[in-house]
N, C-alpha and C positions, 0 to 999 in steps of 0.2 A: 534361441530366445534368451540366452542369458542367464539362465537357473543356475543356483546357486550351492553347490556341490562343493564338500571341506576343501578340497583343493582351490577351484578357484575364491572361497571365502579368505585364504590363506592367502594367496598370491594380491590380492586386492588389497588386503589387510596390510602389505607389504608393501605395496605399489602406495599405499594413503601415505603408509608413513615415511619414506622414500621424498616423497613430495614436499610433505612439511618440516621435512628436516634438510632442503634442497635449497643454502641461500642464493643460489640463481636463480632460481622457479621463482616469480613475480606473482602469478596466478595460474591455475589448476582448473580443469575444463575436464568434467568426468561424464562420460558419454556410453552408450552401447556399439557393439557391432551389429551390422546385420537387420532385420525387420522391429527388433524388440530396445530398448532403455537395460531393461532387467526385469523377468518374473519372478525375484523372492525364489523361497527357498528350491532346491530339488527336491521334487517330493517323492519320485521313483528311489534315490540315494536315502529318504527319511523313508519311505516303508520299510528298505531294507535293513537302517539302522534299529529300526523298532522293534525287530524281530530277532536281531543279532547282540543287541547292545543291553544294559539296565538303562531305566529312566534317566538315571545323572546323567548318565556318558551322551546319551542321545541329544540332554538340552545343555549340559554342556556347551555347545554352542551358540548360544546367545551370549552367555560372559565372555568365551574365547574370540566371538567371532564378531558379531553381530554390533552389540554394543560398544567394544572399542571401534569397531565402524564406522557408525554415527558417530561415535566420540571423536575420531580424525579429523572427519570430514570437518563437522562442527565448531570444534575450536583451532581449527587451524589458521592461523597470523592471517597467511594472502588471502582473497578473496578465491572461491571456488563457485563454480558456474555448473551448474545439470544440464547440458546439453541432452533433452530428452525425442529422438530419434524414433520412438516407438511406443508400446506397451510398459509399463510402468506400474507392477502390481505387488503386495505386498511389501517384505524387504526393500524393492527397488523401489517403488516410493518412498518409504522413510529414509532411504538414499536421496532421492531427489531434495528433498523436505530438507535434508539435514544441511542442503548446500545454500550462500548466499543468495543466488540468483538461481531461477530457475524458466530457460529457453526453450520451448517445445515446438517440435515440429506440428502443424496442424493435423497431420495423418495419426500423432500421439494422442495417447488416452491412459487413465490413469483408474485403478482399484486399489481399495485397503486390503480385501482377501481373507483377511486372515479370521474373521468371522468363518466363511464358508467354507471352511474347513475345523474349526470350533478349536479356532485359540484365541487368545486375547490379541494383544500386538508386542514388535519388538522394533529393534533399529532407531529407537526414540522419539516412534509416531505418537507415544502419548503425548508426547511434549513436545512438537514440533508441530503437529497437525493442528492442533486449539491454535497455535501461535500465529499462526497461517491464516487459517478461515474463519477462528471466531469457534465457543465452545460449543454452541449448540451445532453447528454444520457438522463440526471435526466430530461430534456424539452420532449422526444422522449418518455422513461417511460409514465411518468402524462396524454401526450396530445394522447398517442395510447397505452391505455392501453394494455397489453397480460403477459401471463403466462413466466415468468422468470423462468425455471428450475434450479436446483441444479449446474450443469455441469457451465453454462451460467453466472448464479451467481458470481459462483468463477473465472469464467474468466474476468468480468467486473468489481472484486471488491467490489459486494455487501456483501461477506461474505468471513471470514479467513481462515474457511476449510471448508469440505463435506467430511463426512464417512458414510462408510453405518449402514445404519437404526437401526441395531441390536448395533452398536458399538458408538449409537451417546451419550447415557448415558456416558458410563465409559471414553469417549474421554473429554467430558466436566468436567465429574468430575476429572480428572487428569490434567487439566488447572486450573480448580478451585484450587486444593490442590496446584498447583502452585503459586496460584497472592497468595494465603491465607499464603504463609510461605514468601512472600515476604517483602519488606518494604512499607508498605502500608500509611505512614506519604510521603515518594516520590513519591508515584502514583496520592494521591491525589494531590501535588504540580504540579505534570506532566499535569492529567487532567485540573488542574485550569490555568496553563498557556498556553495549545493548545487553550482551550475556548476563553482565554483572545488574545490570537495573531488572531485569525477568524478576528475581530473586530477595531482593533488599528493598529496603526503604526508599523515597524521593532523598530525604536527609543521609541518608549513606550511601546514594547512587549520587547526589551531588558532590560529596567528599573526594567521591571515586574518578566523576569529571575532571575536579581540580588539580589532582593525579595524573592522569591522564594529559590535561592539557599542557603541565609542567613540562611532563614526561615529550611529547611533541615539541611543545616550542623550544625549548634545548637541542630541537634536532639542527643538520643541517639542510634539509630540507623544509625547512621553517624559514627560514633564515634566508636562502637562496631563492624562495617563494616570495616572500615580500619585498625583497630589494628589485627580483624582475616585474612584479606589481607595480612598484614606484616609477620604473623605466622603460613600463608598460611594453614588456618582453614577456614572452611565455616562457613560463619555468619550465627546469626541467627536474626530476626528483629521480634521486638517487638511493631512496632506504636507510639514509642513515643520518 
């Protein structure tokens, strides 16, 4: 099911940052193996830390683990897709959550969890989930917990589409080969300034545009885009 035990917290953690630091990788499609997306923490591995460890060392990993997690995923340049395959509960939603798009199989289904077990949240569902469905839902989510189906999902906006189960591979990899021929120097300026307007002013998320739009149209990919516009050829982008 994908629980989430230090080592594989580790190995994943390494696998994000691998990705984002990959100037080949165009875009990043993070998926589960097997019936499940990911059920959040191991909690068989967290009785036994409980018992073994002090407090710190036990939450300890949320900072080590968890939130530079979400933090990867989230500000990472390419576009990143949640390929969601399954169950998708606690942690592994605010994984989903943290990603641009998010593709779920219809057999997928989605919990916050972490009520019904009596913790608050981590992985950056405070801040991901409002952003998503809107504060009261993401309030109604967290504080009563229940199983979010596929159908539901797409009707509240957790996710961008639902196919079924057999077709969720080849659906995602034909978005993918999409962000991947796109101009991926504007995605990331796109990403950087949605981030950046969460947080600031209209008048300093405008500033941050014009930045921004500097910063792009200097590209070659700017450039190599409107001249195949004028010659009414499909561009082609290169990142840089």
């Amino acid at each position: 099911m994908n629980s989430l035990d230090i080592a594989t917290k580790e190995e994943l953690l390494a696998a994000i940052q691998r990705a984002a630091s990959d100037t080949e990788a165009r875009c990043v499609v993070v998926t589960g193996s097997g019936r499940a997306f990911c059920v959040g923490q191991d909690l068989r591995e967290h009785i036994t830390n409980m018992s073994s460890k002090s407090l710190d060392e036990v939450w300890a990993t949320v900072d080590d683990h968890y939130s530079p997690i979400a933090s990867g995923i989230a500000t990472m340049e390419k576009p990143v897709i949640a390929a969601i395959n399954g169950v998708a509960a606690g942690a592994g939603m605010s994984m989903a959550l943290a990603c641009d798009w998010r593709v779920a199989a219809d057999s997928a289904s989605f919990t916050t969890a972490f009520i019904g077990v009596g913790l608050s949240c981590d992985t950056g569902m405070s801040w991901t989930l409002p952003r998503v469905v809107g504060q009261t839902k993401a309030i109604e989510l967290l504080l009563w917990p229940r199983t979010v189906d596929a159908p539901e999902a797409l009707e509240i906006g957790l996710v961008n589409w639902v196919f079924p189960a057999d077709r969720l591979a080849a659906e995602v990899a034909d978005i993918a080969a999409r962000l991947v021929a796109g101009p991926t120097l504007a995605f990331a300026a796109v990403k950087e300034s949605v981030r950046y307007a969460a947080t600031h002013t209209l008048t300093e998320s405008l500033a941050f545009e014009s930045r921004m739009m500097a910063s792009t149209g200097g590209s070659e990919d700017h450039r190599n885009a409107v001249q195949s516009f004028v010659a009414k050829a499909k561009p082609t982008f290169e990142g840089r």
